[in-house]
C-alpha positions as CSV (number, residue, x, y, z in Angstrom):
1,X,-119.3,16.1,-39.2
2,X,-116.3,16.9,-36.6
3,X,-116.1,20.1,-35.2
4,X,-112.9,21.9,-34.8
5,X,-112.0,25.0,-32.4
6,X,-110.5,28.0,-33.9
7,X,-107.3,27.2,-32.6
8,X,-107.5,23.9,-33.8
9,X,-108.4,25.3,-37.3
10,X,-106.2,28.1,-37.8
11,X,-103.0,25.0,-37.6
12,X,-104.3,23.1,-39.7
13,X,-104.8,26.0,-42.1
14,X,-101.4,26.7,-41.6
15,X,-99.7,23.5,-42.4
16,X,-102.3,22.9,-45.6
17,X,-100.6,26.3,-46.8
18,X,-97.8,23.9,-48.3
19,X,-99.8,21.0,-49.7
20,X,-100.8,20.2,-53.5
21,X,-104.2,19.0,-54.1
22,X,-104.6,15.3,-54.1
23,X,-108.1,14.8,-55.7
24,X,-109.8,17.0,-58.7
25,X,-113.2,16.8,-59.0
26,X,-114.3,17.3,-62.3
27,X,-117.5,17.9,-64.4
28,X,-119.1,14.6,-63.2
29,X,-119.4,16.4,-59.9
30,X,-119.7,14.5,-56.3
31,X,-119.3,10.5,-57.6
32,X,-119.2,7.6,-56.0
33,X,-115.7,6.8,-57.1
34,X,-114.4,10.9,-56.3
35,X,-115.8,10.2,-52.5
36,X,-114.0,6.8,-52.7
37,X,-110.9,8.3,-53.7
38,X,-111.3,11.3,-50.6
39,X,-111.9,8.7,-48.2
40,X,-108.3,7.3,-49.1
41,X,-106.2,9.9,-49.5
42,X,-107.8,11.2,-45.6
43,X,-107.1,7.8,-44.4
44,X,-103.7,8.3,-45.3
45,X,-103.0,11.6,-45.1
46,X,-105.1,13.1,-42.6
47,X,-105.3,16.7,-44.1
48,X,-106.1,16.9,-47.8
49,X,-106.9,20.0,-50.4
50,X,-109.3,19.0,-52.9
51,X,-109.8,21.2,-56.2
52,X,-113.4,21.4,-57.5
53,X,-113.5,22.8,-61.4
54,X,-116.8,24.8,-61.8
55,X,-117.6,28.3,-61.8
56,X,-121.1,27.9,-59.4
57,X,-120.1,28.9,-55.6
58,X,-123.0,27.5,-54.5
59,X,-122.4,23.7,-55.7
60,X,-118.9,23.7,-54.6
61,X,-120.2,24.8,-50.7
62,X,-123.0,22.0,-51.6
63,X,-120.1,19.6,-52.3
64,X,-118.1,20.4,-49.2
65,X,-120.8,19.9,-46.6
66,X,-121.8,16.7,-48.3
67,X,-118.1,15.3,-48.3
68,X,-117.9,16.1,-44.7
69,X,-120.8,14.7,-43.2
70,X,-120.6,11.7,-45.2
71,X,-116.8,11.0,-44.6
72,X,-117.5,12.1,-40.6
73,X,-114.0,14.6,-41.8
74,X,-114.2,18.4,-40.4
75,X,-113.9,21.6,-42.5
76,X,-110.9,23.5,-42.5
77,X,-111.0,26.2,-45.4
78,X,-112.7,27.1,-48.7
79,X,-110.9,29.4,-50.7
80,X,-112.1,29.8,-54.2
81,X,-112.0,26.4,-56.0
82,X,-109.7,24.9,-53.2
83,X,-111.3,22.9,-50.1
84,X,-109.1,21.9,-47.1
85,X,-110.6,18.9,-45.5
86,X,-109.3,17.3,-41.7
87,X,-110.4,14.1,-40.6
88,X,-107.7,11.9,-37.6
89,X,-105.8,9.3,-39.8
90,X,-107.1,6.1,-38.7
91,X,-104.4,3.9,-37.1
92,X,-103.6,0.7,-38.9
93,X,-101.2,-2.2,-38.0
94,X,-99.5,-3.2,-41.1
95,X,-99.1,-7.0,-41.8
96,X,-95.3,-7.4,-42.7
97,X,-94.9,-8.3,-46.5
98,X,-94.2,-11.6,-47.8
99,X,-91.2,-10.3,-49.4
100,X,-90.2,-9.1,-45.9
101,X,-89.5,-12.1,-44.4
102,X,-86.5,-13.5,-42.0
103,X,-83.7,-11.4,-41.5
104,X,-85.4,-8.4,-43.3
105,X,-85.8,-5.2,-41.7
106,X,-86.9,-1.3,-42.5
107,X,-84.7,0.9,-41.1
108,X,-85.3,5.0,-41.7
109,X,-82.0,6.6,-43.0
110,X,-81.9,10.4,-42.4
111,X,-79.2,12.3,-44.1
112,X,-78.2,16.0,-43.5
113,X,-78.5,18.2,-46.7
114,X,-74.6,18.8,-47.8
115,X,-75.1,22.6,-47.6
116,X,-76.7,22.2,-44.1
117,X,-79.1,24.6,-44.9
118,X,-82.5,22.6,-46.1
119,X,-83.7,19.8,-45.0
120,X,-82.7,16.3,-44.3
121,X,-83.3,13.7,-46.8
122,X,-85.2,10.9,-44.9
123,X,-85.6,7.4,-47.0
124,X,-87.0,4.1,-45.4
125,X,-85.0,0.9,-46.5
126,X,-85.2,-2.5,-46.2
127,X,-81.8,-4.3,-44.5
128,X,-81.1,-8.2,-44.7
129,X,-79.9,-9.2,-41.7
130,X,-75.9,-9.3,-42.4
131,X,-76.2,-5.5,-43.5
132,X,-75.5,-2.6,-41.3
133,X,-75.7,1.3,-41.5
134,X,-73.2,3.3,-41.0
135,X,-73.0,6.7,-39.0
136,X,-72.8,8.6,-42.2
137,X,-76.1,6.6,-43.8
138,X,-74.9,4.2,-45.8
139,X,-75.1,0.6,-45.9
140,X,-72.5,-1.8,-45.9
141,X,-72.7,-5.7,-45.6
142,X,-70.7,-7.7,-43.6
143,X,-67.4,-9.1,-44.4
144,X,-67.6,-12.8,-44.2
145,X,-65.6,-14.1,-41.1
146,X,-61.8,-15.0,-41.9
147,X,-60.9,-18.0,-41.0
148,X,-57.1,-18.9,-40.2
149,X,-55.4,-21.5,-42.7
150,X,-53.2,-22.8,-39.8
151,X,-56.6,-24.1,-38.0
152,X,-57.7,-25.4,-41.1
153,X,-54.4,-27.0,-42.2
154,X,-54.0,-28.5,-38.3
């Protein structure tokens, strides 16, 4: 089990505030497949909440010692029937995709919010090779080369 400072703790409380839980446990309890499941969504999240259904205090702190010493993840909170679990996301190197192949490239596009008030919308694409994007975000593809008739005719 990873140990956290208070410091350390009291951010990460702060930025679960926002987040929806990702995995319900349910009346089956701690199974194999729910701890499977944990294990992914901290791989690729980092900081989840999980929402255990059952009325007995007890079980539920039970459950959240047992899912962090098994997934090595630290504590973060435990309010009511919400946990907050923290473990590092682990850092992978993703093979390129078959359907990602010459000339293809993801590109992130970030586009202010037309009020200018919330947030920017941030989408990743994938580009073939004779597209571009613009300033404003968009993408355009290249305009095949003209070629004069006079050099053609000559």
């Amino acid at each position: 089990m990873q140990k956290l400072t208070p410091v350390e703790r009291s951010a990460l409380r702060a930025e679960a505030h926002g987040l929806k839980p990702v995995v319900i446990i349910g009346e089956a309890g701690l199974t194999p497949a729910v701890m499977k499941e944990i294990a992914a969504s901290l791989d690729s999240h980092g900081l989840i909440k999980v929402r255990v259904f059952g009325d007995d205090r007890e079980a539920r702190v039970a459950m959240y010692e047992t899912i962090c010493e098994e997934l090595d993840a630290a504590p973060v909170q435990h309010i009511g029937k919400l946990l907050v679990i923290y473990r590092p996301k682990k850092e992978t190197v993703k093979e390129r995709s078959a359907k990602a192949g010459k000339g293809m490239r993801e590109v992130t596009i970030v586009k202010a919010s037309a009020s200018g008030t919330k947030r920017p919308s941030v989408t990743k694409v994938m580009i073939k090779g004779n597209e571009r994007v613009t300033a404003g975000g968009n993408i355009k593809r290249a305009k095949p080369r003209q070629t004069s008739t006079k050099k053609s005719l000559g």
